[in-house]
C-alpha positions as CSV (number, residue, x, y, z in Angstrom):
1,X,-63.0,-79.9,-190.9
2,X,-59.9,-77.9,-192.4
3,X,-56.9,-77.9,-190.7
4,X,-55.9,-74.6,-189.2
5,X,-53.4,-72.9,-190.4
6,X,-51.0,-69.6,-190.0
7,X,-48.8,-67.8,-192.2
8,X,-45.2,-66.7,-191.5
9,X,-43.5,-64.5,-194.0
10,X,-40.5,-66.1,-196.1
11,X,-38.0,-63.3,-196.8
12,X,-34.7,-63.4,-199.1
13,X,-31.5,-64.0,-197.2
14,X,-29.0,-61.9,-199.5
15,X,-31.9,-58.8,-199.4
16,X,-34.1,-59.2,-196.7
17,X,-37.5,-58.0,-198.8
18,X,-40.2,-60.0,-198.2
19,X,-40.7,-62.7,-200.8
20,X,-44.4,-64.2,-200.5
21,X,-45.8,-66.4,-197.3
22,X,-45.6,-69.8,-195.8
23,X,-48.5,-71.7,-194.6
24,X,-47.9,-73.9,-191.3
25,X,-50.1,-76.3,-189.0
26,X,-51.5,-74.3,-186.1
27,X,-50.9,-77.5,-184.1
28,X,-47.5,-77.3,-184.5
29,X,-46.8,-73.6,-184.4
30,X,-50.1,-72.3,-183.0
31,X,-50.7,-74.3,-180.2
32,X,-52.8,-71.8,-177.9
33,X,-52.2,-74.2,-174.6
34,X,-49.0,-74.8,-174.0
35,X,-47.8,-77.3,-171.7
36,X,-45.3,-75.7,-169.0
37,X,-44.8,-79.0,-167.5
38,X,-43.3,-81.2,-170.9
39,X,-41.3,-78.1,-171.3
40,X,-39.6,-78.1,-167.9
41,X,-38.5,-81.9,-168.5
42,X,-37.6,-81.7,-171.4
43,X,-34.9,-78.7,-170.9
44,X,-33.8,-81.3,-167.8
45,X,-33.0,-84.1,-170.0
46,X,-31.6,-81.7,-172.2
47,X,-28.8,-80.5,-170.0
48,X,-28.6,-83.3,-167.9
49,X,-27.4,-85.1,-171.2
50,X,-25.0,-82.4,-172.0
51,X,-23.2,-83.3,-168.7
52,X,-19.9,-84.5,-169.4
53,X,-18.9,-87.0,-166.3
54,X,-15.3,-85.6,-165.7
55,X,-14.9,-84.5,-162.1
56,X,-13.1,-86.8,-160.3
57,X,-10.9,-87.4,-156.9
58,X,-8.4,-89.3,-155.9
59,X,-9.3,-92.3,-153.6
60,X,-6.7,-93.8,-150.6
61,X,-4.6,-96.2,-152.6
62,X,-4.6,-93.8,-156.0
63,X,-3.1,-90.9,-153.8
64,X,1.0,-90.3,-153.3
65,X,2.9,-90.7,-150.4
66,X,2.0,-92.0,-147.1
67,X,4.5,-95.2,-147.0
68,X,5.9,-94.6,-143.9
69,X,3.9,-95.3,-140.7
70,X,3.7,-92.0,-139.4
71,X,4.8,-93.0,-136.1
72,X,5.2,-95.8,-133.9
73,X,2.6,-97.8,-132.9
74,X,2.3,-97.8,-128.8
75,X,3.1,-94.9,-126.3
76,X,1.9,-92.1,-128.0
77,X,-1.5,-92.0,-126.5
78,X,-2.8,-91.2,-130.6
79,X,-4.3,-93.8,-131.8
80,X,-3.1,-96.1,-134.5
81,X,-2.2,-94.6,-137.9
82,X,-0.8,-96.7,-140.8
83,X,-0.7,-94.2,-143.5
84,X,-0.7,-90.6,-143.9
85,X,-2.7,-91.5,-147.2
86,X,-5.9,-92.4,-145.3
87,X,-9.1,-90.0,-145.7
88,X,-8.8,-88.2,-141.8
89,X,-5.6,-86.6,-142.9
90,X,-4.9,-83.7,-145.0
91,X,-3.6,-84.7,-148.3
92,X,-5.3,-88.4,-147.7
93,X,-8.0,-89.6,-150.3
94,X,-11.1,-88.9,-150.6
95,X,-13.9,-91.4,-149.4
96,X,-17.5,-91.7,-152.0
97,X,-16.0,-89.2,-154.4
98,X,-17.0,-88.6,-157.5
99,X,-14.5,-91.4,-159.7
100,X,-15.2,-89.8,-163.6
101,X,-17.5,-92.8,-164.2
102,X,-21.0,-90.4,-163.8
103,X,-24.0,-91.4,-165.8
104,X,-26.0,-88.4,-165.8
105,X,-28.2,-89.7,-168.6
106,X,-31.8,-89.3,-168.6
107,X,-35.0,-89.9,-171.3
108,X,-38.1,-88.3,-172.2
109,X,-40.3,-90.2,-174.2
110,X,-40.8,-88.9,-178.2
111,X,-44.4,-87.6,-177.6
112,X,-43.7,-85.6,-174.5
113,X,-40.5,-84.0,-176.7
114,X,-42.6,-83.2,-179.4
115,X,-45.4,-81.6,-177.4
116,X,-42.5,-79.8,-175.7
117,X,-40.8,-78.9,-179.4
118,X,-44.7,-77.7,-180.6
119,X,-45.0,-75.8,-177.3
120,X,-41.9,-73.6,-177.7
121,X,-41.9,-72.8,-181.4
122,X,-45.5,-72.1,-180.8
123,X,-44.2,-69.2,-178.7
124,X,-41.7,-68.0,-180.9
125,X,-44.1,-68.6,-184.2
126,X,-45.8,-65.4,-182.6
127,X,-42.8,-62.9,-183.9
128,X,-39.6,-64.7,-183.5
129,X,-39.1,-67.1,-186.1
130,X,-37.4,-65.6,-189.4
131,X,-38.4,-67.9,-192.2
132,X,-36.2,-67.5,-194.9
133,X,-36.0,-68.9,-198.8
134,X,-32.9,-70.4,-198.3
135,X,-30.0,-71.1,-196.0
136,X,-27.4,-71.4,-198.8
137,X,-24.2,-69.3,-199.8
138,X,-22.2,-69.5,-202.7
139,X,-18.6,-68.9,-200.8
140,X,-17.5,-68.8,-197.4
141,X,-18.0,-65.2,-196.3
142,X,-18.5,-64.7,-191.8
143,X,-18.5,-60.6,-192.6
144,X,-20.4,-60.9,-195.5
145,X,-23.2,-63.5,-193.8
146,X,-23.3,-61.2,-190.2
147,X,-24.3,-58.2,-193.2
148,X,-27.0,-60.7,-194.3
149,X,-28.4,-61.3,-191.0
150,X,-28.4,-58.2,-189.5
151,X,-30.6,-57.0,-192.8
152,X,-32.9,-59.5,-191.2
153,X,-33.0,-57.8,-188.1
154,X,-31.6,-60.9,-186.3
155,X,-30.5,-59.2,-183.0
156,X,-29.3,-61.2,-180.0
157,X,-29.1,-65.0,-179.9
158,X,-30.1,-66.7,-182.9
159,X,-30.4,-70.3,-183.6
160,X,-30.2,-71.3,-187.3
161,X,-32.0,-74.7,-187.6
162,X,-30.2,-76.1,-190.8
163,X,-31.3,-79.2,-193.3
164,X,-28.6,-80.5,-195.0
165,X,-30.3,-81.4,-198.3
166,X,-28.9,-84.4,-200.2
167,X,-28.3,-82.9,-203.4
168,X,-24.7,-82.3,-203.8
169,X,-25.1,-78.8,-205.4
170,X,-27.2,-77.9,-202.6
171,X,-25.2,-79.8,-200.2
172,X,-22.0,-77.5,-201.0
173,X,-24.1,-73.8,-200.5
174,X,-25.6,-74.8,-197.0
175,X,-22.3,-76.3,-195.7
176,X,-20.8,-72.5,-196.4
177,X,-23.3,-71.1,-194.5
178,X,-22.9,-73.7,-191.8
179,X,-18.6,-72.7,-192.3
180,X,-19.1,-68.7,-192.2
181,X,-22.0,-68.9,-189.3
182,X,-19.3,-70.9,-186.6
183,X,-17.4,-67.6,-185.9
184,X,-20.1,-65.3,-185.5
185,X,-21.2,-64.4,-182.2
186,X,-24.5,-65.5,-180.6
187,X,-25.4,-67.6,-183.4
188,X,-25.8,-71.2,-182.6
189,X,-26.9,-74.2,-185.4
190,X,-29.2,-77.2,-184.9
191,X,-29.7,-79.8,-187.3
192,X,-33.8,-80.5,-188.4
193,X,-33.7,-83.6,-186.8
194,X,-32.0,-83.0,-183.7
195,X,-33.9,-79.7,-182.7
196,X,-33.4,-78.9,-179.0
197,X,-36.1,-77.7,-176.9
198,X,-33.7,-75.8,-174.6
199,X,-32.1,-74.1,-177.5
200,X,-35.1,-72.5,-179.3
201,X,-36.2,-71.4,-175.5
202,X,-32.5,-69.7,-175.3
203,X,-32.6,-67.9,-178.5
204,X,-34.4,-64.4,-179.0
205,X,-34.8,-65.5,-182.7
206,X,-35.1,-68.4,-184.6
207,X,-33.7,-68.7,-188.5
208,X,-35.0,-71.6,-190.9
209,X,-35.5,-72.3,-194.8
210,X,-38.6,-72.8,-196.2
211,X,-37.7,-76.2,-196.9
212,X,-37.0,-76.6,-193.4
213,X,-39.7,-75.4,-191.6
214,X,-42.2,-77.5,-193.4
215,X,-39.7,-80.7,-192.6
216,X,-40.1,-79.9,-189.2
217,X,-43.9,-79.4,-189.4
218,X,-44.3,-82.8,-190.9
219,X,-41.4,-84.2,-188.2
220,X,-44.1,-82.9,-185.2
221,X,-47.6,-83.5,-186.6
C-alpha cells in the first residue's frame, strides 16, 4: 500500500507567487490523532531545560556583619544570641535557599519527541506552514527581508526553521537571511535538527525551504 501523502504549496520568497507543490508524508504532517499527552511533556522538558539556575541567597556564614555578640550572655531574660548573622534575625542568612547550583534538567526519550514534533506540525501543516523555495539572500537587508515576508502574509509570530547547507555559496545566502531576520520583531529561528516542540506550538506560522521541509520529513519518519 502507497504511502499517503499531502501537498503544501512552495512559493518564491522575493515575490510570493506560487511556484508549484510539495509532496509530504501524511504521518508526519497529517497525523489525524494527535497525541495531547507527548505534547504536554515535551513543552515541560522544553522549558524546564531553558531554566537557567541563577537565583540564589546568601547562607549564615556568606552574609556581612554580625561579629559582635549582640549582647551579653546572662541577665537579660532573651535567650542566647551569638550573632546577628543567624537565620531568626532580619538581615541573617537564609536557611535551605536556593545556592545557584539548580539542576532543572529533564529528558524525554527521542520517540515520544518525535511523535510530539509530528503531532504539532501536523496541526500547523493544515494552514500555517509557508513552504518556501529558498531561505537565501544575496545581502544583508532586515527592511528589505520584513517586505519579503509580509508579501507572504507572515503575520504574528513566525518561526523560520533554517538548514544551513554545506555548500559554501549556499552557506553565505542563508547566513544573511539568518543576519537580517535577528532584528525583526516576532520572528524567531530554529535550526532543522534542533526543532522545538514548544516553538512551533508558539508561533502563528511556520517558514521553511523546500529543502528543509523534506530534511525534516525524513528526520521524523
Amino acid at each position: 500500500m502507497a504511502e499517503k501523502k499531502i501537498k503544501l504549496p512552495v512559493f518564491s520568497l522575493a515575490t510570493g507567487e506560487k511556484k508549484g507543490d510539495v509532496s509530504v508524508s501524511a504521518t508526519v504532517f497529517g497525523l489525524e490523532e494527535i497525541n495531547q499527552q507527548v505534547i504536554h511533556d515535551a513543552v515541560v522538558v522544553d522549558q524546564a531545560n531553558r531554566r537557567q539556575a541563577t537565583a540564589k541567597t546568601k547562607k549564615r556564614h556568606e552574609v556581612s556583619g554580625g561579629g559582635k555578640k549582640p549582647y551579653r550572655q546572662k541577665g537579660t531574660g532573651r535567650a542566647r544570641a551569638g550573632s546577628t548573622r543567624s537565620p531568626i534575625y532580619v538581615g541573617g542568612g537564609t536557611v535551605f535557599g536556593p545556592d545557584g547550583n539548580q539542576n532543572y534538567v529533564l529528558k524525554q526519550n527521542k520517540k515520544a519527541h518525535n511523535l510530539a514534533l509530528r503531532g504539532v506540525l501536523s496541526e500547523k501543516a493544515k494552514e500555517n506552514i509557508v513552504v518556501v523555495e529558498e531561505l537565501s539572500l544575496e545581502k544583508i537587508g532586515t527592511k528589505e527581508l520584513a517586505k519579503l515576508l509580509a508579501g507572504l502574509k507572515l503575520e504574528g509570530k513566525t518561526l523560520v526553521v533554517v538548514d544551513f547547507p554545506e555548500d559554501d555559496k549556499d552557506y553565505k545566502g542563508v547566513e544573511n537571511f539568518v543576519l537580517s531576520a535577528n532584528n525583526i520583531e516576532n520572528v524567531t529561528m530554529d535550526e532543522l535538527g534542533n526543532v522545538s516542540v514548544y516553538d512551533v506550538l508558539n508561533a502563528d506560522k511556520l517558514l521553511i525551504s523546500k529543502a528543509g521541509i523534506k530534511l525534516l520529513e525524513e528526520g521524523l519518519e
